[in-house]
N, C-alpha and C positions, 0 to 999 in steps of 0.2 A: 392954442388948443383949448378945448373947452370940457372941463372936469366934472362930471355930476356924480355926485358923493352920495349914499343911500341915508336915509333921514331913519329914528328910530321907532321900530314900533315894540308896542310893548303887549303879551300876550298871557294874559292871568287866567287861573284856572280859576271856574264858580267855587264858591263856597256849596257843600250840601250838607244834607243831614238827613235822615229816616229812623224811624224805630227797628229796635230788633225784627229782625225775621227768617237771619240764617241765613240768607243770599246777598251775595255780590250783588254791588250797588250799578247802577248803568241807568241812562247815561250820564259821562259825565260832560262838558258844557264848558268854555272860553268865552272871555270876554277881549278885543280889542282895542288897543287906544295909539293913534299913530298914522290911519290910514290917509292920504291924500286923493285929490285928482279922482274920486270917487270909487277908489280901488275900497274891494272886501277880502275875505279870505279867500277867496278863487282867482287872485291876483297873484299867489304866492306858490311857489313849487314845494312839493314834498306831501307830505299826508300826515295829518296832528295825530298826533299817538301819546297815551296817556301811560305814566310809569308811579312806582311809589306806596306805600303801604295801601293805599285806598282803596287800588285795584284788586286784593285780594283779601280783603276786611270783611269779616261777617260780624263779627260779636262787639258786643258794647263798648267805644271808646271814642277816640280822637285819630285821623289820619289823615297823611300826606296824599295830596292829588300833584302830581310834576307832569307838567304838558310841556309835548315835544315834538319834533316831526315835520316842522316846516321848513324852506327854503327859500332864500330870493335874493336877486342882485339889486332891488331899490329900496331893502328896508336889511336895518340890522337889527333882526329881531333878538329880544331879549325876553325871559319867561318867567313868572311869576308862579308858586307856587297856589296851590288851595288848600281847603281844610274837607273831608269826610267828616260827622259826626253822625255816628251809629246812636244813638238813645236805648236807654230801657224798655218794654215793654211792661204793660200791667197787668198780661195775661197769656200764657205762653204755653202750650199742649205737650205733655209729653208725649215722644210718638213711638220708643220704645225702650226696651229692659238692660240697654248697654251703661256701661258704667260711667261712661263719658263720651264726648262729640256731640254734633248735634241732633238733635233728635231727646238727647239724654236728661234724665233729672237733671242730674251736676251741671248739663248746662244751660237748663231752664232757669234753676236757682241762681248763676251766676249773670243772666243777663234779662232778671226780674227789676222792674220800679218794686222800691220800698213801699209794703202795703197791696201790691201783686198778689194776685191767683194763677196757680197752679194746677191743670186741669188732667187729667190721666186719660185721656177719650180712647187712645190708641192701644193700650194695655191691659184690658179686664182679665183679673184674674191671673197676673203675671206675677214674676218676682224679679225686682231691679237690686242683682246682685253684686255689690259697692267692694271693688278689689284695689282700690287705692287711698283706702284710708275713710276717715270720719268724713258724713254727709254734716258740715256746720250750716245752721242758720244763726247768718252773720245778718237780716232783714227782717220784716215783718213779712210772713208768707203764708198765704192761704193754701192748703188742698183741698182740693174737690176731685174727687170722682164718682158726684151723687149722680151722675146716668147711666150707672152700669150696678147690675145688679150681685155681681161678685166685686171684691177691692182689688188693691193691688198691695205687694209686701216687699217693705225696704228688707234689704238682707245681707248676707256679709259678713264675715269674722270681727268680734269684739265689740268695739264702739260701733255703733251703725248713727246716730243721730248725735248732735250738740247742739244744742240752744244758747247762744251766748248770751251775757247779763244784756238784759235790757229790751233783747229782742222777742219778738213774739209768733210763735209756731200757732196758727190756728187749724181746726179738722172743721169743714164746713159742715153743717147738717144733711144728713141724708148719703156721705163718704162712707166708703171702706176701709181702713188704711191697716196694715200691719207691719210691726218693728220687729222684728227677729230678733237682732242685737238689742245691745244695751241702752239705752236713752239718757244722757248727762244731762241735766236741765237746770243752768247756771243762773239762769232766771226767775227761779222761784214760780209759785202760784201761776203768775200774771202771764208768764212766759209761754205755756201751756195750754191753747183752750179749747175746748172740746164743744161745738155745739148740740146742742139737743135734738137727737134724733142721729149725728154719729154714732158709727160704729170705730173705736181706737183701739187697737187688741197690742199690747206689750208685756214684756214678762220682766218689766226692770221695776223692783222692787221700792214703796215707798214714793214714787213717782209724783208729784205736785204738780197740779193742774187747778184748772178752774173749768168747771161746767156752764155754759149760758144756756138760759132757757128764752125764748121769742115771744116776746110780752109789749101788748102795747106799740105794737109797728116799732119793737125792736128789740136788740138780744142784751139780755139782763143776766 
């Protein structure tokens, strides 16, 4: 009798990666290693089907891609995981007044690059009323909503804003911005900064900032 034993193939998910953008990533993409006799992946029964956190990843991290789904009698296939990697974004819209999800400040703020802008285009004249606690800037984060001619107003019972040491809250030139709540600004002066020609309306007393003014092809 004459035995023919199925030889290995091995079936790895690509590696990807993208910036923020609040959508499911697709496609996603294998790579092969194994195949004889000039066979490809239309040699093998079943249908590759992807499983694992990646398939349902929006927001900034690291995740699992697990391919799956195939069959066959001349290969033992075995399957190798991938990696997602969702990245920051360095400019990210808010597109409405809810307090969280996508679309939301809290989760513009959380899936900002350090040094990012934040843009309000969707909102003039709204109020993003915060019912789960302190909005912290844990980053360096710009607002801007200098193309509307009304702002927009953080709001909310108590604290409404945190500056932690170190970081820096900037209001672009030409923004609206209002605070309702209380403003902690753990970072002194520098943490604070107001370009010339913002509008920053707050009623927390004592408040330390720094003003720049736009001198000399830049802000001083």
């Amino acid at each position: 009798s004459l035995t023919v034993n199925p030889i290995p193939l091995n079936i790895t998910a690509d590696n990807k990666s993208k910036d923020y953008d609040g959508l499911v990533y697709s496609p996603f993409t294998v790579s092969y290693n194994g195949f004889v006799l000039g066979d490809t992946y239309l040699s093998l029964g079943g249908t590759l089907s992807f499983s694992g956190t990646a398939t349902s990843a929006t927001e900034v991290g690291t995740y699992v891609i697990t391919p799956g789904g195939y069959t066959s009698d001349n290969y033992t296939i075995t399957y190798t995981n991938g990696s997602l990697t969702i990245n920051c974004s360095s400019l990210i819209n808010v597109s409405n007044n809810n307090n969280s999800g996508y679309g939301s400040l809290r989760n513009a703020m959380a899936n900002l690059c350090s040094n990012g802008t934040i843009t309000f285009n969707s909102i003039n004249n709204q109020t993003i009323t915060l019912t789960t606690g302190t909005l912290t800037i844990d980053k360096n984060i710009t607002f801007n909503n200098s193309n509307h001619t009304n702002g927009v107003t953080i709001g909310g019972s108590g604290t409404n804003v945190t500056i932690n040491t170190g970081k820096v809250l900037t209001i672009s030139t030409g923004s609206k911005i209002t605070v309702s709540g209380a403003i902690v600004n753990n970072a002194g002066t520098a943490g604070l900064v107001i370009e010339s020609g913002a509008s920053f309306i707050h009623n927390t007393v004592d408040l330390q900032a720094t003003i720049k003014r736009y001198l000399n092809n830049g802000w001083h």
